[in-house]
Backbone bond lengths (Angstrom), bond angles and torsions (degrees), N, CA, C in turn:
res aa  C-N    CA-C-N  psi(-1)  N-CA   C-N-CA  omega(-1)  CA-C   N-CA-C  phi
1 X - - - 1.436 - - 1.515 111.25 -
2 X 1.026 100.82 5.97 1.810 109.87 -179.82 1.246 110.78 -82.12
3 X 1.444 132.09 -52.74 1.458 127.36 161.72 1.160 132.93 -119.24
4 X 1.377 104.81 35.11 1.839 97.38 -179.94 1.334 107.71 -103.94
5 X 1.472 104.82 -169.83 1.627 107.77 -179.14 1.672 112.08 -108.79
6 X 1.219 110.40 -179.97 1.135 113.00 165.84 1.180 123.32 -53.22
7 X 1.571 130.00 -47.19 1.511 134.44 164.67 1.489 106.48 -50.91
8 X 1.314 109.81 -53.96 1.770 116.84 -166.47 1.353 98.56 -38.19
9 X 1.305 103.48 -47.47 1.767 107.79 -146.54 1.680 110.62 -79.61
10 X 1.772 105.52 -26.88 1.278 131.10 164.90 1.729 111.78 -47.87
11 X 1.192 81.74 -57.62 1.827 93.14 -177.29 1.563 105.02 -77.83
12 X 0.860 125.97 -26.07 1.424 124.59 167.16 1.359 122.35 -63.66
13 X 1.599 136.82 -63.03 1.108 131.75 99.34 1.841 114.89 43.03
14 X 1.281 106.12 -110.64 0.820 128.45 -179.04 1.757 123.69 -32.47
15 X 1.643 103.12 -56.31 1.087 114.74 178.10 1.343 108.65 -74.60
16 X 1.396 134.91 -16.32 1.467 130.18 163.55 1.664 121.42 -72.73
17 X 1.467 89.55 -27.24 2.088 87.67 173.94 1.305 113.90 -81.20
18 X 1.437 108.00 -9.95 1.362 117.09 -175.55 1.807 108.78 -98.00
19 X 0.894 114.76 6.93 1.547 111.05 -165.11 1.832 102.26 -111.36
20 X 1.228 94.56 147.91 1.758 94.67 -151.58 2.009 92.12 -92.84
21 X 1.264 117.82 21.38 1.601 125.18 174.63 1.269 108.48 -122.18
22 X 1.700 123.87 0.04 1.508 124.15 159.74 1.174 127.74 -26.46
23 X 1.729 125.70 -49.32 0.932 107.26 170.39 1.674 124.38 -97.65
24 X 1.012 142.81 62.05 0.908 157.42 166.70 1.231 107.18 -133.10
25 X 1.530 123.35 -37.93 1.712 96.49 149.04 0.965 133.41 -68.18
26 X 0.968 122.21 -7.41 1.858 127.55 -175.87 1.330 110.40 -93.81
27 X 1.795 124.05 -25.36 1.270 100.85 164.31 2.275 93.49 -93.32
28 X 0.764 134.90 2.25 1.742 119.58 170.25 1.576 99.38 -68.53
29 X 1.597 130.71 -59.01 0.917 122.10 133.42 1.587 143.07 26.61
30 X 1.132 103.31 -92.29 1.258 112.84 165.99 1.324 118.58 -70.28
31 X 1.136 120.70 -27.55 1.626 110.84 -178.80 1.464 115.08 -77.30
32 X 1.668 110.37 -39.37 1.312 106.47 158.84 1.606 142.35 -55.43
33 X 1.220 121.01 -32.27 1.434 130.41 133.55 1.302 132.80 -57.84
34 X 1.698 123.11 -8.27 1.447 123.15 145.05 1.616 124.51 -65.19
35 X 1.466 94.79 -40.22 1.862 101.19 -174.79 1.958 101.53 -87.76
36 X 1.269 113.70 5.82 1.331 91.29 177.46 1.823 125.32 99.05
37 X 1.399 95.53 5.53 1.197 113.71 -170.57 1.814 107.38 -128.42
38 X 1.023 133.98 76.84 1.059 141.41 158.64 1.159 130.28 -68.23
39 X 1.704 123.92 127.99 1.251 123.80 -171.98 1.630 108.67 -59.63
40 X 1.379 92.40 157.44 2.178 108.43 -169.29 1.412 104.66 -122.10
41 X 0.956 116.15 165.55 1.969 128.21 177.86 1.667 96.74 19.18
42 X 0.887 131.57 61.91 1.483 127.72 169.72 1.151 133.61 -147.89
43 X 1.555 137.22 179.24 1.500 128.71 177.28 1.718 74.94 -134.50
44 X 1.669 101.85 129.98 1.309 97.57 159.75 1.938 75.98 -148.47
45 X 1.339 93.01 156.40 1.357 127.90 159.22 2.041 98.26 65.01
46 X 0.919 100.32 43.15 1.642 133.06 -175.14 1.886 119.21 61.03
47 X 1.553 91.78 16.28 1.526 109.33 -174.05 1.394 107.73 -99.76
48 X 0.910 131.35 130.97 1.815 155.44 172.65 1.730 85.08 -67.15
49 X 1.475 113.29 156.84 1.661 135.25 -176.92 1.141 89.17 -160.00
50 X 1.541 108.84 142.14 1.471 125.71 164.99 1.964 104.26 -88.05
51 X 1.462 101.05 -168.97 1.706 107.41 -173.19 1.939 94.99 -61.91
52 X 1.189 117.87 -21.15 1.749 122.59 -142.25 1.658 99.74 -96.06
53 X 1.685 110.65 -26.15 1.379 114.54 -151.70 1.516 118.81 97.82
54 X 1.248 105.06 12.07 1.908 93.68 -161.93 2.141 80.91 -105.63
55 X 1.528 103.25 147.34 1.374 119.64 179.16 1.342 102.48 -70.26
56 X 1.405 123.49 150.54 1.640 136.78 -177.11 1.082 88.75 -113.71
57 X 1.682 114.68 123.56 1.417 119.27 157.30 1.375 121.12 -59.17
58 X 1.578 137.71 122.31 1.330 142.07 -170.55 1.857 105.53 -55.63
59 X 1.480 100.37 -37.21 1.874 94.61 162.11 1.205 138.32 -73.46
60 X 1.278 98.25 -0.51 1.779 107.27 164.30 1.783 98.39 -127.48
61 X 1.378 119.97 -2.55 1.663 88.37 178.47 1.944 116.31 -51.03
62 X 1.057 111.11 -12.34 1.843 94.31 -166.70 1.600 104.73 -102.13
63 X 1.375 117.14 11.77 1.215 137.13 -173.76 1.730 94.55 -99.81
64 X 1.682 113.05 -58.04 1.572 116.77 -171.20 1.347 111.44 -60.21
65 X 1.909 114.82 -43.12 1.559 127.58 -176.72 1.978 89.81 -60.63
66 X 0.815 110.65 -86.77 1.572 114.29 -178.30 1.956 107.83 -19.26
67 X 0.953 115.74 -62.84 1.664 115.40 173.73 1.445 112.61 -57.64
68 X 1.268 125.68 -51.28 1.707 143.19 -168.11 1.945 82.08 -51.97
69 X 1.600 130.98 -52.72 1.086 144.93 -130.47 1.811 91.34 -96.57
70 X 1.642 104.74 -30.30 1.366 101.18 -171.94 1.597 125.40 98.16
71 X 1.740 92.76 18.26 1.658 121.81 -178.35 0.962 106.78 -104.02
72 X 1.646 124.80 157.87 1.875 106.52 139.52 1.115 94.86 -121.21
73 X 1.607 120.14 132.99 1.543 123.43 167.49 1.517 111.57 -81.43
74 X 1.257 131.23 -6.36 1.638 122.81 152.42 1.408 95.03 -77.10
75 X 1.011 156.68 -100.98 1.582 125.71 -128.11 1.754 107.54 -65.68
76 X 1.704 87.43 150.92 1.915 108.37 -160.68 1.728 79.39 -112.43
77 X 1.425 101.31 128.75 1.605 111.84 170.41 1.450 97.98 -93.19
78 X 1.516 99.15 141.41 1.401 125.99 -160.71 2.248 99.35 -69.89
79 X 1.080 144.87 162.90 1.340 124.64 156.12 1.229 110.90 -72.60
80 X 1.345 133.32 -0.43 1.524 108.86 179.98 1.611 98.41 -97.62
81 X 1.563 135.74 -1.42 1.216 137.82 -143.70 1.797 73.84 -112.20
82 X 1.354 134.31 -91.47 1.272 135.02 144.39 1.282 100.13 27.75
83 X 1.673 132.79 -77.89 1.633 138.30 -131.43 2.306 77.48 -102.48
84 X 0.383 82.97 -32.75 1.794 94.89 -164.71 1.437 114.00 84.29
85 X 1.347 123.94 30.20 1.060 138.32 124.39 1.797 129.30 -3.16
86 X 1.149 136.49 105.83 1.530 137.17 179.80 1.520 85.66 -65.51
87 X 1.531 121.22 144.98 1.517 146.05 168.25 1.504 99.56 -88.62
């Protein structure tokens, strides 16, 4: 989750719900968040992780990639902000 994109992470994602050893990451997974060790910057077991271990909700992952990047994809630039236009 350190440098991909919103698609990357989609397709990343993706290819983990699709992979017929899913659940066996999901209980490796879990055991690592039993001992205290939670996965970091990653998608394992078709779940997005921030730097901390904490899960990224998939309805805000393109919101977190956009911030991580130094964006916010919720705010809508105005057209005069766009033109550089004074408001």
């Amino acid at each position: 989750m350190d440098q991909t994109t919103h698609r990357g992470a989609l397709a990343a994602i993706g290819t983990c719900s699709a992979c017929p050893l899913l659940t066996m990451c999901q209980i490796a997974a879990a055991h690592e968040f039993a001992t205290g060790r939670p996965p970091s910057s990653m998608i394992w077991a078709a779940i997005p992780y921030d730097e901390v271990g904490t899960e990224i909700r998939l309805d805000f992952l393109k919101e977190f990639i956009a911030r991580r990047d130094g964006r916010s994809s919720s705010v809508k630039r105005t057209s005069s902000q766009r033109s550089g236009a004074a408001a």
